[in-house]
Steps between C-alpha positions, in 0.01 A plus 500: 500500500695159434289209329699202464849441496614233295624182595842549339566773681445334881725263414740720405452703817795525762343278795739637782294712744595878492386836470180582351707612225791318341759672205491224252802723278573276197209245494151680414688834412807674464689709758502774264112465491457568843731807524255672317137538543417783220506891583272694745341813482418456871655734741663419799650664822858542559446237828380236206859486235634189475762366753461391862129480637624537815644842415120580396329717744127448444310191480311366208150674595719842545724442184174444300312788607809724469517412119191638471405243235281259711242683657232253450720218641545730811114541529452138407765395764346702798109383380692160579642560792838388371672815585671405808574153384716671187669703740630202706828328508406275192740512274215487263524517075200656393432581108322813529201605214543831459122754489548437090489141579180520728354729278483210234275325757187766436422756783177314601709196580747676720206667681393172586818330596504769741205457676501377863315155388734425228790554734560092466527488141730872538732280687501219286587713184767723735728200641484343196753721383725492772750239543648421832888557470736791331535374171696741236467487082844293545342234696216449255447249202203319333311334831226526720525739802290370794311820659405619801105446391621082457451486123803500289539794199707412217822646364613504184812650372550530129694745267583708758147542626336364834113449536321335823173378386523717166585821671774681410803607782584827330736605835704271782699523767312797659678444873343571807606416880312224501431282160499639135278603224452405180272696287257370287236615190210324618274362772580098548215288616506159703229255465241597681279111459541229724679156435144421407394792274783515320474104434157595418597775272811315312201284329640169519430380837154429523477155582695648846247738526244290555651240689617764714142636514376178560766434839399852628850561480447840290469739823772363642740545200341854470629593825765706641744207448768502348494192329689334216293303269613165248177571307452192233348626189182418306722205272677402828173396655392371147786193572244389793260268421175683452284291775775580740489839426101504579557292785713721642220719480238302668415648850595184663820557362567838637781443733695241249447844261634709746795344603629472108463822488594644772842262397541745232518784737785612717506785740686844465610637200833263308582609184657272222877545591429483915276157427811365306739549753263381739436151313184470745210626612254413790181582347170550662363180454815350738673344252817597335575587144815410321652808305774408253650601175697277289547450116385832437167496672317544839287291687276496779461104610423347106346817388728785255490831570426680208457866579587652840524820735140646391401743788166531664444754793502219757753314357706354217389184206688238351335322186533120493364262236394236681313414870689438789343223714614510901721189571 
């Protein structure tokens, strides 16, 4: 699961909307990098060589059981009910964990995943490892691949090795009629916290805590969403005087506190290089915020952005170190 992504990096991020993944050959990583992603001991079915997917006659649910190597992803699949979605048109990339790879995850805890009330959180951990799109090895390079579950999973490339989220891809290209599969050493987890849990969590937003507390705001932001959150840290709110900060959280003040921070608070789920392009955002307050980068650094109205893209089930945060106020 991704954390934070630096702020060098977002700016350094192609802006133009595309694919869910872009090949980036000669910027993050070489070309020869990406042609090779370390050997497999993983076997595969004549249907699944490399070459034309369309020349594949399974599809990805069939090409995995065939292998015979990702039985619990078949059982996990079905205990989904993801079955028939795999089997659709897609084209879908999906980076496969192999039964080794589950088994790293305990039995107990695949037990669980599979019962009928944990079928949300099954789901969740399933389509994060499917990426809408047929992406080959070739097309791959150090970036973030947007998945079907709406979090992002990073790739990295380096000395001939590719990892999403720390696992290793120990097999690619494995074709099938309708997307193809990348094999992996080990489960990959999304977030699994909301915007406000994981704010919560990270440690240094609890003056936003409160205040959201205090607006009754927290249910709301715990919701299905998604949202995307410009969550001011602890020293952002620090630059406010400290009687307007305990104004704000006066109970006659309750709607002035809601509408500054619901003016932090945009709906749907924008990550760093979309809000760029954007350069504005209608946020839930009504007002708009101003998204630029210049000079080496990104801002939101006056405020920097100093750590971006961190993923929350319902929703994605951007760190800014100071308040917005609505204008």
């Amino acid at each position: 699961m991704k954390t934070v992504r630096s702020l060098s990096l977002i700016l350094g991020l192609t802006l133009a909307a595309g694919t869910a993944l872009a090949g980036d050959c000669g910027k993050k990583s070489s070309c020869s990098d990406q042609s090779k992603w370390g050997e497999s001991d993983v076997k595969i079915t004549k249907a699944a060589h490399k070459g034309d997917d369309k020349a594949a006659k399974t599809d990805i649910v069939d090409t995995a059981v065939a292998s015979g190597n990702f039985k619990t992803l078949a059982a996990a699949l079905q205990a989904a009910g993801l079955v028939e979605t795999l089997k659709g048109k897609g084209p879908f990339t999906v980076f496969a964990p192999t039964d080794a790879a589950f088994e790293k995850l305990g039995t107990a805890t695949i037990a669980d995943l599979l019962k009928p009330e944990n079928k949300a959180k099954l789901v969740s951990i399933l389509t994060y490892h499917v990426v809408p799109g047929r992406v080959l090895a070739k097309d791959v390079s150090t970036m973030s691949a947007a998945t079907v579950n709406g979090q992002r999973a990073d790739l990295v490339v380096k000395n001939g090795k590719v990892t999403i989220d720390g696992a290793n891809v120990t097999a690619t290209d494995v074709l099938a009629s309708n997307g193809v599969i990348h094999v992996i050493d080990t489960v990959i987890i999304p977030n699994d916290k909301t915007v406000v849990g994981t704010a919560i969590e990270a440690g240094n937003f609890k003056t936003l805590a409160k205040l959201l507390q205090a607006a009754d705001l927290v249910d709301a932001l715990n919701g299905s969403g998604p949202f995307t959150v410009f969550a001011p840290t602890d020293e952002a709110f620090a630059k406010l005087d400290k009687a307007t900060v305990e104004g704000l959280l006066k109970p006659e003040n309750k709607s002035k506190l809601q509408d500054i921070l619901k003016y932090h608070v945009v709906s749907g789920r924008i990550f760093s290089d979309a809000a760029l392009k954007a350069g504005k955002a209608k946020t839930l307050q009504g007002g708009t915020i101003d998204i630029k980068a210049a000079g080496g650094a990104a801002t939101v109205d006056n405020a920097k952005l100093v750590a971006t893209d961190i993923d929350a089930s319902n929703g994605v945060i951007h760190v800014l170190d100071t308040v917005i106020m609505p204008k």
